[in-house]
C-alpha positions as CSV (number, residue, x, y, z in Angstrom):
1,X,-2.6,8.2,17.6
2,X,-5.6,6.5,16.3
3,X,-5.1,3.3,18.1
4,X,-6.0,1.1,15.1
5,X,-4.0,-0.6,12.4
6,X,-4.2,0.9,8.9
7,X,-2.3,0.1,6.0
8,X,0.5,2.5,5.1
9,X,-0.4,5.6,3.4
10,X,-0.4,9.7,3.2
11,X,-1.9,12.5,1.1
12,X,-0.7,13.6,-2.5
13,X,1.2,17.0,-2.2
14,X,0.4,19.2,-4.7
15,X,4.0,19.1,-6.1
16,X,4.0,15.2,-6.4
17,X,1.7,12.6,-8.4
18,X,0.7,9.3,-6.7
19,X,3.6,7.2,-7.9
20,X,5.7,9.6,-6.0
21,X,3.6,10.1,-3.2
22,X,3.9,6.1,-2.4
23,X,7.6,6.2,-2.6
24,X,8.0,8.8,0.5
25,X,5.1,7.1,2.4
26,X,6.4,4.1,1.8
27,X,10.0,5.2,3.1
28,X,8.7,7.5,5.9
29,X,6.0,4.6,7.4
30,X,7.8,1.5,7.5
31,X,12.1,2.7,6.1
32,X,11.9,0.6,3.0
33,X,13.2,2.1,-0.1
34,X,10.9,1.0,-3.3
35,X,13.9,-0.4,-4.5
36,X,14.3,-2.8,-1.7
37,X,10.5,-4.0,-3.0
38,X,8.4,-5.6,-5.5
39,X,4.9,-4.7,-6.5
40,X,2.0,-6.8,-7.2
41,X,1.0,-6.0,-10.3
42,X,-1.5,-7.9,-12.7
43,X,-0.3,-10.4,-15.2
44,X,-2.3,-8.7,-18.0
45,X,-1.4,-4.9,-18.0
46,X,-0.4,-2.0,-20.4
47,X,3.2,-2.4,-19.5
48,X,4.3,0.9,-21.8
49,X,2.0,3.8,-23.5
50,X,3.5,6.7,-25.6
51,X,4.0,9.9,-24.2
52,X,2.9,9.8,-21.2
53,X,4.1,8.3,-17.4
54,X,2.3,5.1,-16.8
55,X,2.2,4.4,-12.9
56,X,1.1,1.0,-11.2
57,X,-2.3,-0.6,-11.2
58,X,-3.1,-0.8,-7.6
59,X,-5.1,-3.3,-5.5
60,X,-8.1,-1.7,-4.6
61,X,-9.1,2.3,-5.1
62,X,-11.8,3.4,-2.4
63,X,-13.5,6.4,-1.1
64,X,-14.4,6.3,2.9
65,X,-15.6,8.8,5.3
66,X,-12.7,9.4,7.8
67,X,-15.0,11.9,10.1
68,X,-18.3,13.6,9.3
69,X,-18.0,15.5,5.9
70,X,-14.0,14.2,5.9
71,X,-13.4,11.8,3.3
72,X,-10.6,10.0,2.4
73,X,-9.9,8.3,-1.2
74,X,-7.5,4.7,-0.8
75,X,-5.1,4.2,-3.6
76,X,-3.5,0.4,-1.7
77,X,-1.1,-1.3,-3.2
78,X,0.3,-4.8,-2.6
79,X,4.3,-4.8,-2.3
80,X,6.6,-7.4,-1.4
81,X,9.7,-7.0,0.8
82,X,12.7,-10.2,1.0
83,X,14.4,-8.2,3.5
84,X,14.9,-5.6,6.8
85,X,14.3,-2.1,5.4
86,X,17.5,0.0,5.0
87,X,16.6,3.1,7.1
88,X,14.4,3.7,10.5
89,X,10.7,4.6,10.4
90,X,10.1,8.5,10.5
91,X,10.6,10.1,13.8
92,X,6.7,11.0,13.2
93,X,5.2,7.7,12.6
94,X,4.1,4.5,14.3
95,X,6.5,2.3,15.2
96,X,3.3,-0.4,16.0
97,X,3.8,-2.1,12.7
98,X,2.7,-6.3,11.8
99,X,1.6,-8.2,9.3
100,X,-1.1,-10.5,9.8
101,X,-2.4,-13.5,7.8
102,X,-5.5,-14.5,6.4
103,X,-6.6,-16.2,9.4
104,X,-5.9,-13.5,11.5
105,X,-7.6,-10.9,9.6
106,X,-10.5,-12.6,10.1
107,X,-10.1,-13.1,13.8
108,X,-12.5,-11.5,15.5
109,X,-11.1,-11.4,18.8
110,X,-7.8,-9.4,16.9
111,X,-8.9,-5.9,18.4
112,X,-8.6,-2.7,16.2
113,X,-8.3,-4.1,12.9
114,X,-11.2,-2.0,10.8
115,X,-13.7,-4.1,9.3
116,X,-12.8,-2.9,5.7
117,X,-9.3,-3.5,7.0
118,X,-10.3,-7.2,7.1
119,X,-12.3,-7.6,4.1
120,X,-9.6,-6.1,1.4
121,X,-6.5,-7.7,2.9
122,X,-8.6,-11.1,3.2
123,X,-9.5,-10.9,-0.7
124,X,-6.1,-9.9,-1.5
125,X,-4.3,-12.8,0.2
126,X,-7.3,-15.3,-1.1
127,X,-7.6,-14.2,-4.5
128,X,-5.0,-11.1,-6.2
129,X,-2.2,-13.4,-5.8
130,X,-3.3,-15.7,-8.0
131,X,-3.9,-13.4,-11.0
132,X,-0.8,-11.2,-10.1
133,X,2.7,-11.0,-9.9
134,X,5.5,-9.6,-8.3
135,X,6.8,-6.9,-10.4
136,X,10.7,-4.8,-9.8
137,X,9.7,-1.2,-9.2
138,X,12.0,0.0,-11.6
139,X,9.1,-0.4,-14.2
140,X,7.8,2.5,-13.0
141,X,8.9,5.9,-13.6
142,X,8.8,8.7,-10.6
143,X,8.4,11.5,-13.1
């Protein structure tokens, strides 16, 4: 256990593309089905292109070290959830879950809450919402 809080996430398998990679995380790290969710999506989008699978836009996209010469690319997204989740959290997984608002992002004396943590959930919750909105997932194809 890292002792930190981090947003939900996983790695691509090599059988799966990111769409489908965010539903399992997603059901594994917190026992929400994406069905049970709306995404955050912008107001102006592509909302259909031929021939091809169009997945969501997500929040941010970033690249981080995770240990030395161990790096780690972010795809975050921004969902919504009305309700309990339908099923437990995987029997591997952190149970330590909360959200946190603006104000206490930015609360210094909040312990374990990475700095880059801060900053991106901060700018969502001050700005993204404004120019976004909440979006059924069934827009979005798992193929």
């Amino acid at each position: 256990m890292l002792g930190t809080y981090l947003q939900f996430g996983g790695h691509v398998e090599l059988d799966e593309n990111p769409w489908q990679t965010v539903a399992h995380e997603v059901l594994e790290e917190t026992g929400y089905d994406l069905n049970q969710l709306k995404i955050m999506q912008p107001k102006s989008r592509l909302r259909k292109l031929t021939g091809v699978t169009l997945h969501p836009e997500p929040v941010i996209m970033l690249s981080h070290e995770f240990s030395p010469g161990h790096f780690h690319t972010d795809i975050e997204y921004l969902f919504v959830a009305t309700g309990e989740p339908s099923h437990a959290v995987g029997n591997d997984e952190s149970t330590d879950i909360r959200a946190f608002s603006q104000a206490e992002l930015m609360d210094e004396s909040i312990p374990n809450i990475p700095e880059n943590i801060r900053e991106v959930g901060s700018f969502i919750l001050s700005h993204r919402l404004i120019e976004w909105e909440p979006v059924d997932v069934s827009e979005f194809s798992l193929d």
